[in-house]
C-alpha positions as CSV (number, residue, x, y, z in Angstrom):
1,X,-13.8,4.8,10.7
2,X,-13.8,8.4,9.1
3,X,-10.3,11.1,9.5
4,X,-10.8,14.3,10.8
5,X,-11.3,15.9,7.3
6,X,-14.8,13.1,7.7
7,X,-12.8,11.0,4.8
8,X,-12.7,7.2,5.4
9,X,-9.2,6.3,7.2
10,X,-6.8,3.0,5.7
11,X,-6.2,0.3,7.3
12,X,-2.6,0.4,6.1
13,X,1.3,1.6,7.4
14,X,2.4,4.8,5.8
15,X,6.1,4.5,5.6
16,X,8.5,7.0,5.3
17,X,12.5,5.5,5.1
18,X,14.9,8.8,5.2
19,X,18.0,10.0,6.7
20,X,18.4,12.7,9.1
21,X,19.2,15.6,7.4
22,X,23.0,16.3,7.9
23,X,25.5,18.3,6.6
24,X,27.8,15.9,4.4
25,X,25.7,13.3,4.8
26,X,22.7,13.8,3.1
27,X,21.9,15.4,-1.0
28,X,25.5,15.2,-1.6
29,X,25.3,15.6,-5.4
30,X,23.6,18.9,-4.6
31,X,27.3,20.0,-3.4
32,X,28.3,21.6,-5.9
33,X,26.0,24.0,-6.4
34,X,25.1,24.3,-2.8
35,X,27.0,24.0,0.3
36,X,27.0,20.6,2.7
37,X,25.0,23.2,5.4
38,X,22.2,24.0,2.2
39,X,22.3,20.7,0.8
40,X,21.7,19.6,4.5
41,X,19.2,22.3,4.6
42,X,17.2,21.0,1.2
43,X,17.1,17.8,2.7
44,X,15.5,19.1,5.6
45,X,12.7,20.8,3.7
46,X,11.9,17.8,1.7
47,X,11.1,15.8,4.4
48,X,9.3,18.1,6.0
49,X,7.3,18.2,2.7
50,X,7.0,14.9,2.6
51,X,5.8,14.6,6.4
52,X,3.2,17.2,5.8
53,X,1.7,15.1,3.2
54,X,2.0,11.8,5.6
55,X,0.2,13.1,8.2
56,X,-2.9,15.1,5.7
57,X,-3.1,11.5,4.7
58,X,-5.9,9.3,6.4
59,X,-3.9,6.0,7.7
60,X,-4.3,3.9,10.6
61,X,-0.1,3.8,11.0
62,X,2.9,6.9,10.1
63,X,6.2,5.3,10.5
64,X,9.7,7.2,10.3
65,X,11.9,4.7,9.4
66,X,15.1,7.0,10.2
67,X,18.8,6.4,9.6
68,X,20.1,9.3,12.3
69,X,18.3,11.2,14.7
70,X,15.0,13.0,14.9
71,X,15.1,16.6,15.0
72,X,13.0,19.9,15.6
73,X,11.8,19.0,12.0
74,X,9.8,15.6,13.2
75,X,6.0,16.7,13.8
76,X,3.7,15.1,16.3
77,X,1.8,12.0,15.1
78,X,4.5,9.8,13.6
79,X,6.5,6.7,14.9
80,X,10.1,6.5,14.7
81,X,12.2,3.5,14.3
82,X,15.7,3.2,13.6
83,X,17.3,1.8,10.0
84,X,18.6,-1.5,10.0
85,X,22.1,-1.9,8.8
86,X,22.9,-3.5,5.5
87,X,21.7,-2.5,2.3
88,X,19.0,-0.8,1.0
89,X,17.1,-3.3,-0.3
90,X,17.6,-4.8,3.4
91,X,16.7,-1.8,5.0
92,X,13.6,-1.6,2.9
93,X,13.1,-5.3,3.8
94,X,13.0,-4.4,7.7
95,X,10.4,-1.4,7.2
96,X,8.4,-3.4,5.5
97,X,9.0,-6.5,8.4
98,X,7.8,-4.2,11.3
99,X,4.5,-3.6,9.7
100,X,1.3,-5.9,9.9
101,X,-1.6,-5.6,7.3
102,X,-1.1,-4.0,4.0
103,X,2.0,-1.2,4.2
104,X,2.8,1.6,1.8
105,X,6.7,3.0,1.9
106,X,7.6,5.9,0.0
107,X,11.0,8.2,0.5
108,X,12.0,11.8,1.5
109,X,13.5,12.4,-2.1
110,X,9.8,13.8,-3.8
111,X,8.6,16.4,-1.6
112,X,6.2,17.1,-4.1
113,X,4.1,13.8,-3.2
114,X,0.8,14.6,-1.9
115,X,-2.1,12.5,-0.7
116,X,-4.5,12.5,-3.6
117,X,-0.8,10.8,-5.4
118,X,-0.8,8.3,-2.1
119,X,-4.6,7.6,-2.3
120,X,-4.7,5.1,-5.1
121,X,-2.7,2.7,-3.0
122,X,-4.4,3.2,0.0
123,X,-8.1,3.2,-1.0
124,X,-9.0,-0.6,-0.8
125,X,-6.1,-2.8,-1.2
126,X,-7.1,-6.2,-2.0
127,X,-5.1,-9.6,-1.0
128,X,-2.5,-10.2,-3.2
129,X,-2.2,-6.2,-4.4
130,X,1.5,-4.2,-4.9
131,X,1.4,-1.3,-6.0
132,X,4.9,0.4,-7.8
133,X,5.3,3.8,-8.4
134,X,8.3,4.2,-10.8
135,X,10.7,7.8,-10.9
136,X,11.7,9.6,-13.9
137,X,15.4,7.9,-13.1
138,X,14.2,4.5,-13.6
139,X,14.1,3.1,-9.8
140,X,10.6,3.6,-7.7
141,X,9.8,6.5,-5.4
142,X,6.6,4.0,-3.6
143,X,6.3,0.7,-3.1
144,X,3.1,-1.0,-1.6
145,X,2.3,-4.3,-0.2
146,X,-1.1,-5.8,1.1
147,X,0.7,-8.3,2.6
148,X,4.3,-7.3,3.4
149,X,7.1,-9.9,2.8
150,X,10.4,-8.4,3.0
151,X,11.9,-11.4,0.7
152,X,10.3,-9.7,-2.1
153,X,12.8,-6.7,-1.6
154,X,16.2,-8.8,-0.5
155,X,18.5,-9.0,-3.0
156,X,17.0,-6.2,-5.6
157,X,19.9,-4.4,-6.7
158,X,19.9,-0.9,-5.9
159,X,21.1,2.3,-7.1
160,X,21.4,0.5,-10.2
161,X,19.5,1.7,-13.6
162,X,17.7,-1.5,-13.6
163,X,16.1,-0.9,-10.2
164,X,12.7,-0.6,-11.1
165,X,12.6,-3.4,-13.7
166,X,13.8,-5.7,-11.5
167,X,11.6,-4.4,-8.2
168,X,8.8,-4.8,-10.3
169,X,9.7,-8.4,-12.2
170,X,9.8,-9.1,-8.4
171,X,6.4,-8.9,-7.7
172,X,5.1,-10.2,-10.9
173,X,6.8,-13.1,-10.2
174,X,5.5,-13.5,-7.0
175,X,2.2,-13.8,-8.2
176,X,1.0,-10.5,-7.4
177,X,-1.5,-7.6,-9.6
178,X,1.1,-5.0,-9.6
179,X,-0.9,-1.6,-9.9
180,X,1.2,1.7,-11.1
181,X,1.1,5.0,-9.3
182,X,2.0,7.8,-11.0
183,X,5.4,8.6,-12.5
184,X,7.5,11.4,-10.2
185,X,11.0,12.7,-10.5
186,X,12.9,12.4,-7.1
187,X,15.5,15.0,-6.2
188,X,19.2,13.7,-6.9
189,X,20.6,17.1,-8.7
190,X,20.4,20.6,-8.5
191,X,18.3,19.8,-11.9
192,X,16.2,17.7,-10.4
193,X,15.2,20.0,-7.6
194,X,14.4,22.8,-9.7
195,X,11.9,20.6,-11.5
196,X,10.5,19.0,-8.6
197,X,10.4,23.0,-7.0
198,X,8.3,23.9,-9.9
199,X,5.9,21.2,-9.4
200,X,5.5,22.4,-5.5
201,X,6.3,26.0,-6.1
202,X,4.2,26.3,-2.1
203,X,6.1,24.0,-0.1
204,X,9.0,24.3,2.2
205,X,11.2,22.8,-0.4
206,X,10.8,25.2,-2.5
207,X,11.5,28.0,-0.5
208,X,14.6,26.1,0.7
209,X,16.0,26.5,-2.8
210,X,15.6,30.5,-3.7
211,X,17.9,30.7,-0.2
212,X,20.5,29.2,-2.3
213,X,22.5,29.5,-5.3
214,X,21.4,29.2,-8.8
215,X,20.8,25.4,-9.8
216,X,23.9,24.7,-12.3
217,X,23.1,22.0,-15.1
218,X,24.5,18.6,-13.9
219,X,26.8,16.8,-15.9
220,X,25.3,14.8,-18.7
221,X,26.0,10.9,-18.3
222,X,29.0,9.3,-19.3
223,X,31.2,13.0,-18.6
224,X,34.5,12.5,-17.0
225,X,32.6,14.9,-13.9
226,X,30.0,12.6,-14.0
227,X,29.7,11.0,-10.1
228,X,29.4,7.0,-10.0
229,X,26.2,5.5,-8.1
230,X,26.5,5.2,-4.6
231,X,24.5,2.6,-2.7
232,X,21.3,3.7,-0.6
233,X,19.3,5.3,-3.0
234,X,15.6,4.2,-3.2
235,X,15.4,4.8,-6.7
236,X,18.3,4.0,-9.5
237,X,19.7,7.7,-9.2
238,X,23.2,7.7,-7.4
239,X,22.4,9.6,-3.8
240,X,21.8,8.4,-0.4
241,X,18.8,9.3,2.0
């Protein structure tokens, strides 16, 4: 089975989990610099981004797994399904419960993701295969299963800064060959998407940003403006998709 670029097409479930991009809701820790409606408006650009990339990416399956509603942003060629409540790590649980056969889920948070970065995990995934792709912030921006079993992600603490670690103690312990994708920095702060706009300098995303104010630097750890983690972030930064 080839893709229309003649390329060989996987077998596996490309998942994107994400929240629909609205003001208040979404990139918080953007505001300040930006505005709830250009926070909302980043968001929106990063998952368009990161849909472009789903669907240049040879798979059998797309899946939106979307906490909100779709919107004029939501191209042709990808499956919807509703969030779960709970969690995160029970929300990731459920994505990776409504797949069968080997399942790849990755975030709206790294709009720079393309699908040479996907590829790896996708190629020929072999029984008993994860594959973990860890962010700069020390959670994980992709997660792959060949055979997905959400009790590997229930009860993985979140939002925490020992996300990854323990994700990927997870899977060792399980028994599986964890294989390493590359290292990317998600977008939590005004910082963070400055860095991620210079790696994509093409992309809606980045575009998104020079309609906006100047990026301010973020306060450093451990400041008194420093915000607490919030639950619902993928990796261990503190922001919700």
């Amino acid at each position: 089975m080839t893709g229309a670029a003649g390329g060989p097409v996987s077998g596996a479930t490309l998942i994107v989990l994400a929240k629909a991009p609205v003001p208040g809701r979404v990139k918080t820790r953007l505001t300040p610099p930006y505005t709830p409606e250009e926070a909302a408006r980043i968001a929106e650009a990063s998952l368009a981004d990161t849909l472009d990339a789903v669907l240049a990416t040879p798979v059998r399956r797309r899946l939106l797994v979307l906490d909100g509603e779709p919107g004029p942003w939501l191209p042709p060629g990808i499956e919807v399904l509703p969030q779960c409540a709970g969690g995160l790590d029970e929300r990731i649980a459920a994505a990776f419960a409504a797949c069968t056969g080997p399942a790849l889920l990755i975030g709206m948070d790294t709009p720079q993701v393309t699908p040479a970065l996907l590829a790896p995990a996708l190629a020929d995934p072999g029984p008993g295969d994860a594959w973990f792709g860890p962010a700069e912030d020390g959670g994980f921006w992709a997660l792959g299963l060949t055979e997905p079993d959400p009790s590997l992600l229930r009860g993985v603490p979140m939002s925490v800064a020992e996300t990854g670690r323990v994700q990927r103690q997870r899977l060792y312990d399980a028994g599986l060959t964890v294989r390493e994708l590359a290292r990317l920095r998600d977008v939590d702060t005004a910082r963070d998407a400055q860095l991620v706009a210079a790696e994509a300098p093409h992309g809606r995303f980045a575009r998104s940003l020079t309609a906006g104010p100047p990026a301010a630097e973020p306060p450093t750890a451990g400041s008194p403006t420093a915000e607490p983690p919030t639950a619902g972030s993928l990796t261990a930064g503190p922001r919700a998709w």
